[in-house]
C-alpha atoms as one frame of an Amber mdcrd trajectory, in Angstrom:
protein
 -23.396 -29.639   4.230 -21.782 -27.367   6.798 -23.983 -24.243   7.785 -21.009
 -21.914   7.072 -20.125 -22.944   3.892 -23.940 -22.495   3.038 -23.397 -18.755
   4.017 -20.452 -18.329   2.110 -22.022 -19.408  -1.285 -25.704 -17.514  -0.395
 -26.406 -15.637  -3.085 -26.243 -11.946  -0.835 -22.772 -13.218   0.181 -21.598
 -14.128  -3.164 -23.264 -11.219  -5.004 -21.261  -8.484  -2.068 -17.894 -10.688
  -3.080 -18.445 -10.222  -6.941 -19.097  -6.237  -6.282 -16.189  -6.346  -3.897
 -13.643  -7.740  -6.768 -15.278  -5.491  -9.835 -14.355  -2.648  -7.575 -11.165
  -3.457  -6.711 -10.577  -4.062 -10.462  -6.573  -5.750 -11.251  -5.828  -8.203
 -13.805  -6.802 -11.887 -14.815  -5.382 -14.853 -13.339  -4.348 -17.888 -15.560
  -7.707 -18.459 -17.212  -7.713 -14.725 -19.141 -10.932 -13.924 -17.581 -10.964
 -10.252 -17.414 -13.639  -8.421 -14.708 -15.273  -7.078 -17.030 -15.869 -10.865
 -18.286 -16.684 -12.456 -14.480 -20.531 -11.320 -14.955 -20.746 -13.707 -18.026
 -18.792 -16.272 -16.536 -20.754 -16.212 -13.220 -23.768 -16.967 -15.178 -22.414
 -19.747 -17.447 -20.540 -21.385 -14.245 -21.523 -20.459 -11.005 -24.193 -23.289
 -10.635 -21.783 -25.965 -11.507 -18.638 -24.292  -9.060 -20.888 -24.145  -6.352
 -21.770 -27.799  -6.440 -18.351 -28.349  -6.925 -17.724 -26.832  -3.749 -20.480
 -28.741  -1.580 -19.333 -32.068  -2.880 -15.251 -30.865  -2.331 -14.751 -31.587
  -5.697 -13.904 -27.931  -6.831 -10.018 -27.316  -7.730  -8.586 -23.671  -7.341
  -6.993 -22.751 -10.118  -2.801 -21.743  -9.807  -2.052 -18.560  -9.109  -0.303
 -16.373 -12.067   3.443 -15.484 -10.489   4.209 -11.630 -10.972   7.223 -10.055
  -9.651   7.205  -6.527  -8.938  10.759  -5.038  -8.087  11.419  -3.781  -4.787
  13.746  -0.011  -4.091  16.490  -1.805  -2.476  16.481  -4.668  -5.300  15.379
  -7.874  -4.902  11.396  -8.879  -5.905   8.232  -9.106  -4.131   6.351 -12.323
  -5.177   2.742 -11.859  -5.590   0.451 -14.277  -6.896  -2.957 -13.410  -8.746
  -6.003 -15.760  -8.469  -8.303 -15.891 -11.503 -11.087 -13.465 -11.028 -13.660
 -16.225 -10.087 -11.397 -17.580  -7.085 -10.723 -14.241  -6.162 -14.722 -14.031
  -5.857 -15.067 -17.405  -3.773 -12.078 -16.387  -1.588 -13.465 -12.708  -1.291
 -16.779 -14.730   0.189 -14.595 -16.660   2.337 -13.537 -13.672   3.788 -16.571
 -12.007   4.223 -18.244 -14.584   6.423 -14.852 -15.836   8.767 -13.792 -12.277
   9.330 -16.337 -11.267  11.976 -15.648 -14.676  13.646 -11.888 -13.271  13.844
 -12.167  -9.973  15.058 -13.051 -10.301  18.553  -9.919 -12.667  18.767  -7.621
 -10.673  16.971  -5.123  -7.711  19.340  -5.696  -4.592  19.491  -2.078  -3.452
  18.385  -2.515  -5.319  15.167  -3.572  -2.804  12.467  -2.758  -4.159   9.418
  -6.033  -5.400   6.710  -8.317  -5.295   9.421 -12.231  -3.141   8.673 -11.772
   0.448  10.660  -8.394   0.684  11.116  -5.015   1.909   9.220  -1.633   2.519
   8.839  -2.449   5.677  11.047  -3.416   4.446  13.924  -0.492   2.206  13.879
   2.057   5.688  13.565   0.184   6.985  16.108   0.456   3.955  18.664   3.646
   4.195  18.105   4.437   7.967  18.664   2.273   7.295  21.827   4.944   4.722
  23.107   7.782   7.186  22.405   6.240   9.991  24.212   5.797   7.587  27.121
   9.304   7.322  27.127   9.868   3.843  25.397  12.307   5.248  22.938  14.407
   1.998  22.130  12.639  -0.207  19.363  13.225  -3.503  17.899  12.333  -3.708
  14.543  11.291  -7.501  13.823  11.487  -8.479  10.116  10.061 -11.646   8.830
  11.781 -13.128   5.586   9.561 -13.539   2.969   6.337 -14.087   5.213   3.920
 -14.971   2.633   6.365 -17.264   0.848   6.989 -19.497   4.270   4.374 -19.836
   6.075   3.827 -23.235   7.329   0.159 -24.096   6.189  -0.059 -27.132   8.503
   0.163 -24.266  11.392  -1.814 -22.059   9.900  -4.984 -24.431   9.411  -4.213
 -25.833  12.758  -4.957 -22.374  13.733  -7.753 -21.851  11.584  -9.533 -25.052
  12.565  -9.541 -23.495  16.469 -11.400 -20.599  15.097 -14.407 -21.912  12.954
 -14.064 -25.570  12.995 -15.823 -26.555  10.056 -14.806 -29.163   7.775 -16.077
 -28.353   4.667 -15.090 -24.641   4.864 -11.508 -25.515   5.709 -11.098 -28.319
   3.185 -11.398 -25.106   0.614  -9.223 -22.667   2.660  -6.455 -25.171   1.992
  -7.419 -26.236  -1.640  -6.587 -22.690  -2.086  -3.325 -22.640  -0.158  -2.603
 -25.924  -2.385  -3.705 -24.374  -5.627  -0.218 -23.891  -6.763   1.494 -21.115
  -9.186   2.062 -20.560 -12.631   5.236 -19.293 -13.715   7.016 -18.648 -17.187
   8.687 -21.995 -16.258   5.415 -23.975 -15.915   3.306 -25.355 -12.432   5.244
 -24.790  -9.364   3.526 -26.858  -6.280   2.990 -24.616  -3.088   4.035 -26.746
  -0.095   4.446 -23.277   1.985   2.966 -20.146   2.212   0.006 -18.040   1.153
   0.265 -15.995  -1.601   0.246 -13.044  -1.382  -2.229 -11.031  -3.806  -4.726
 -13.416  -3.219  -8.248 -11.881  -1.496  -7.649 -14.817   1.184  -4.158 -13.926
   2.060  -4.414 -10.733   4.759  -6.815 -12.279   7.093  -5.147 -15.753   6.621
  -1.739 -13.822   8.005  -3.710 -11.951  10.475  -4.582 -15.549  11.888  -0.927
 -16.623  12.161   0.622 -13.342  13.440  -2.219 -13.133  15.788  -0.249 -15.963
  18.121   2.761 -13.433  17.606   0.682 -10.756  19.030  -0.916 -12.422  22.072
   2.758 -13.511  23.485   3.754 -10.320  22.960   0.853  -8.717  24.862   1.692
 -11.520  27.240   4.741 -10.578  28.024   3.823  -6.968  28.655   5.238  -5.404
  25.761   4.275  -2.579  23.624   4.446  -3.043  20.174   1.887  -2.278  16.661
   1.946  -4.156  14.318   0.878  -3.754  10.314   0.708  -7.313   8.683   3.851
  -8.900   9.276   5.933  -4.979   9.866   6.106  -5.018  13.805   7.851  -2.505
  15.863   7.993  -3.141  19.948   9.266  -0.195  22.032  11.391  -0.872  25.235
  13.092   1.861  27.954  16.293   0.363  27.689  18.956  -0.845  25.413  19.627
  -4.060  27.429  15.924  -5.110  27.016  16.108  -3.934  23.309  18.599  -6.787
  23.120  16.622  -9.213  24.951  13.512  -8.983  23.349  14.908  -8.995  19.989
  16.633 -12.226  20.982  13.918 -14.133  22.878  11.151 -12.907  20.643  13.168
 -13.915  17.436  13.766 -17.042  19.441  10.053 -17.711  20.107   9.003 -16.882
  16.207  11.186 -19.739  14.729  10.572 -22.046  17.376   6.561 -21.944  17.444
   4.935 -20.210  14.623   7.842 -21.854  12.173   8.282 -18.532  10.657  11.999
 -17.071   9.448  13.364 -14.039  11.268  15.868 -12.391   9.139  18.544 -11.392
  11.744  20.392  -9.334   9.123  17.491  -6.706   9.077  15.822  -7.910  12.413
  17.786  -4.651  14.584  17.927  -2.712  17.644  17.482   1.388  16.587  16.636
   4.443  18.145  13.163   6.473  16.288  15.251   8.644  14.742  16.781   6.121
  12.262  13.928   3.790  12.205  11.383   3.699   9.068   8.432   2.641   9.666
   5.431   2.190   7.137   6.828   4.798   4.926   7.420   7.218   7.880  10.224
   8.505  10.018  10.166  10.030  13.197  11.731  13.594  14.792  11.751  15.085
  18.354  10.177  18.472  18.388  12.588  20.336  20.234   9.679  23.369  20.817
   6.791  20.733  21.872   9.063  18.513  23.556   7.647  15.640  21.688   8.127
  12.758  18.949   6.613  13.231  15.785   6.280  11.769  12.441   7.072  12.639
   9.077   7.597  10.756   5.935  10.654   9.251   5.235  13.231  10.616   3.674
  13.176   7.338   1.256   9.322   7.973   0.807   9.566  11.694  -0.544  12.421
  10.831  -2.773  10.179   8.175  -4.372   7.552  10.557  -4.741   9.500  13.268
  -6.373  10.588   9.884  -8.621   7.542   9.352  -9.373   6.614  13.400  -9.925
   9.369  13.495 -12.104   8.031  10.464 -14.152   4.579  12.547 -15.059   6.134
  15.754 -15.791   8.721  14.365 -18.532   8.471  16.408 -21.128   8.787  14.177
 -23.897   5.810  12.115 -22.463   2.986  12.719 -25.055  -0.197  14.175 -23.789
  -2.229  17.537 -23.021  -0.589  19.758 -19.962  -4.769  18.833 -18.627  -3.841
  15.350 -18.624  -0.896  15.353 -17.431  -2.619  17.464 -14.505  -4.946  14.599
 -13.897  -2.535  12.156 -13.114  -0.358  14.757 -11.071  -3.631  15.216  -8.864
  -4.303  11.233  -8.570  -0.562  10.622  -7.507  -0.362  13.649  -4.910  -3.849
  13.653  -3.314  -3.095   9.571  -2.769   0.201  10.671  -1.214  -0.590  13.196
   0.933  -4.056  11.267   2.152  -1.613   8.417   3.162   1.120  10.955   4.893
  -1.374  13.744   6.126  -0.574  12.658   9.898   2.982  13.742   9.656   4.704
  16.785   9.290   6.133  18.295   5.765   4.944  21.691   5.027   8.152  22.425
   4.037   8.947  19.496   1.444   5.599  20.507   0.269   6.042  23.806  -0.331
   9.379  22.696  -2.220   7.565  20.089  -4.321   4.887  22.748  -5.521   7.862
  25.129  -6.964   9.694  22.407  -8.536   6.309  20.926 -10.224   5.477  24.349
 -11.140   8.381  24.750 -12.851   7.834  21.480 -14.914   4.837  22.234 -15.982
   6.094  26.003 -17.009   8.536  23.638 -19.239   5.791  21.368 -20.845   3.772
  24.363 -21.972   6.700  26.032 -23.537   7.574  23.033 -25.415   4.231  22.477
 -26.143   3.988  26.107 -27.746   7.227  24.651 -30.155   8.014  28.209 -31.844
   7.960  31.809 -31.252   5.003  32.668 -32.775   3.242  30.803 -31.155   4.719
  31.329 -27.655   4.093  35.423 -28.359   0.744  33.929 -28.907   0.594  31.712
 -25.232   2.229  34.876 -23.080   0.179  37.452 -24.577  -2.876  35.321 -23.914
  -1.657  35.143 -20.476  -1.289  39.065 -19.658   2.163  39.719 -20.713   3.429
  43.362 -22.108   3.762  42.394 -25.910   7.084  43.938 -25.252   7.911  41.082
 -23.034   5.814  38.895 -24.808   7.918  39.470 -27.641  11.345  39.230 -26.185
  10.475  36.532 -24.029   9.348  34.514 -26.960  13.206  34.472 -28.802  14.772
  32.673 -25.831  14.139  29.466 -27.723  14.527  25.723 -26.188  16.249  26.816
 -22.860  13.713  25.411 -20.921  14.746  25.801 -17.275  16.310  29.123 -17.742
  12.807  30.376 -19.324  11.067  28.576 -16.727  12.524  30.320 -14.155  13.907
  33.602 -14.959  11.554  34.714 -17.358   8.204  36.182 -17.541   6.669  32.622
 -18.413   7.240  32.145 -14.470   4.843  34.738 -13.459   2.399  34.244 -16.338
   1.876  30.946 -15.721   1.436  31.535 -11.703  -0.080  29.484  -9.203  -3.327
  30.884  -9.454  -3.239  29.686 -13.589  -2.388  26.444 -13.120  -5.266  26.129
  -9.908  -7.243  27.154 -13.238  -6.289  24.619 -14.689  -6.876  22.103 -12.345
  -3.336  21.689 -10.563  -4.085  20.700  -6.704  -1.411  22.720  -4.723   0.101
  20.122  -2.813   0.635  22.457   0.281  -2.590  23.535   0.433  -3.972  19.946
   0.271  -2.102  19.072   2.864  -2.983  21.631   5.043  -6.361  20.565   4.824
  -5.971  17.436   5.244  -3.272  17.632   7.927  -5.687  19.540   9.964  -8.842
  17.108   9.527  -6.089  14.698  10.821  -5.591  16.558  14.320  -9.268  17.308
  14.977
């Protein structure tokens, strides 16, 4: 028995991967084992799994297929291990990682421990302030879905050569998928929503990165979203075509040359963000996208329906969950302004959901009055009936319930959160 299977299935290792998955939470896989089940499961089955494993006996089993809809249509496959493989693979992880970070680039930011989608914007804007303002956006089709697995543990094997540990990496690449249709074998790929997945693509696109550093070029790259930034048009053209040339030929990977392009920073998105030249500093910088904000107004919209059931404090809740997530992700870029624009407009949904919530004049006399209003205006104000948006706005109800009312109530003003965190960000 291999000394670093033995340190995948210690009981320290195995007990951080079972914390690490009852964090992270997410559904069951194909068994119906729940995380709030795995503790009773562990004890009824780990003894006999982890033989299993020593003797290679153990099976993985398939992966339950879920499709979740992408903006510009089509679906993202992603495929979700029962809980107790995502436990073994999470222990997996936990032991090869360390053995792959002093191999993996330093441009190569995606699922790695200490770094982020941030450092990867900011590589970037460091390139385009250097001057290398053409990029060539390389995009992969379907990544996950095609990756040649023969490759891959090729390229595994060269990092921990072990036997017994790799004979389970590829029982799990093997494990297959379960789909309303039935059992679907997986001959390619590595699904993606699996715990094993990121560092497994980190492996493969690793060979992508060390050409590319090779070759002299500057490039980040997040997963399998890589940007490389040239001086010129006519090497734009040339790297797209060699490096796209170089990716089918000996990684075995797709390139999808109706998305792979040539574009200048002001019309590329990039991991949610776009990208501006200050015309005062004399600088690039980022913002989000124009596609990200409209999702998040989407999405804004979505918790401030008014026909959604639920308290306005609720509703607040998941308004604060939604926006501090957003802004922690975006904080590096610049959007005081669509901030300051998305605080009035929530504002004045919430104004809406307490009217309705009020439902007749008495009781609205009741709410303003309560608030500080003139019973005069209280009064008045209180006969204007269902017109939400016009009471909302030009009424009294718009300075009763202020800014200041709803921070009483909870409501994090997104401005002001992002100030804060916008200037933690440049310290």
């Amino acid at each position: 028995m291999s000394e670093l299977l033995e340190k995948i299935l210690s009981n320290d290792n195995m007990n951080a991967a079972y914390k690490r998955v009852c964090a992270n939470k997410g559904a069951g896989g194909v068994d119906n084992v729940t995380v709030e089940e795995l503790g009773d499961y562990i004890k009824e089955h780990w003894n006999g799994i982890k033989e299993q494993i020593r003797q290679r006996e153990y099976k993985p089993q398939p992966v339950r297929r879920v499709e979740i809809p992408k903006p510009n249509g089509g679906v993202r496959k992603l495929g979700i291990p029962t809980v107790m493989d995502r436990v073994i693979q999470q222990g997996i992880v936990q032991v090869i990682s360390p053995m792959c970070e002093p191999l993996f680039s330093e441009w190569s930011y995606g699922f790695r421990p200490n770094r982020s989608c941030e450092m990867a914007i900011s590589q970037l804007l460091k390139y385009l302030n250097e001057g290398y303002e053409w990029i060539v956006d390389i995009d992969l089709e379907k990544f996950f879905d095609n990756v040649p697995q023969d490759k891959l543990m090729s390229l595994v094997h060269n990092i921990i050569n072990d036997g017994d540990t790799e004979s389970l990496i590829r029982k799990y690449l093997k494990a297959g998928v379960m789909t309303p249709q039935g059992y679907e074998e997986t001959r390619l790929g590595t699904p993606q929503g699996g715990n094993l997945s990121p560092l497994l693509s980190n492996i493969m696109l690793n060979e992508l990165d060390k050409e590319l550093e090779a070759r002299g070029l500057r490039f980040t790259r997040y997963a399998d979203d890589c940007v490389i930034a040239v001086k010129s048009e006519s090497s734009a053209k040339r790297v797209m075509r060699t490096v796209s040339d170089w990716i089918q030929r000996k990684l075995g990977l797709k390139v999808n040359m109706t998305k792979t392009h040539i574009t200048r920073p002001t019309k590329l998105k990039y991991l949610g963000f776009g990208f501006y030249r200050d015309s005062k500093a004399k600088e690039w910088k980022c913002r989000p996208h124009q596609e990200s904000v409209k999702k998040f107004k989407s999405k804004l919209k979505e918790l401030t329906c008014r026909k959604m059931p639920g308290t306005v404090t609720s509703k607040i809740a998941k308004i604060n969950q939604v926006t501090r997530g957003w802004i922690n992700y975006y904080a590096l870029g610049s959007m005081k302004t669509v901030m300051t624009e998305i605080d009035a407009h929530l504002r004045t949904r919430l104004r809406v959901i307490i009217w309705k919530q009020w439902k007749v004049p008495k009781k609205r006399e009741w709410g303003l009055l309560k608030l500080g209003v003139a019973p005069y205006w209280a009064m008045r104000t209180s006969q204007w009936g269902d017109h939400y948006q016009l009471v909302a706005t030009k009424s009294c109800l718009s300075r009763a319930v202020s800014k200041e009312v709803l921070e009483k109530a909870g409501l994090v003003s997104c401005l002001d959160y992002y100030n804060k965190r916008h200037a933690l960000k440049l310290c």
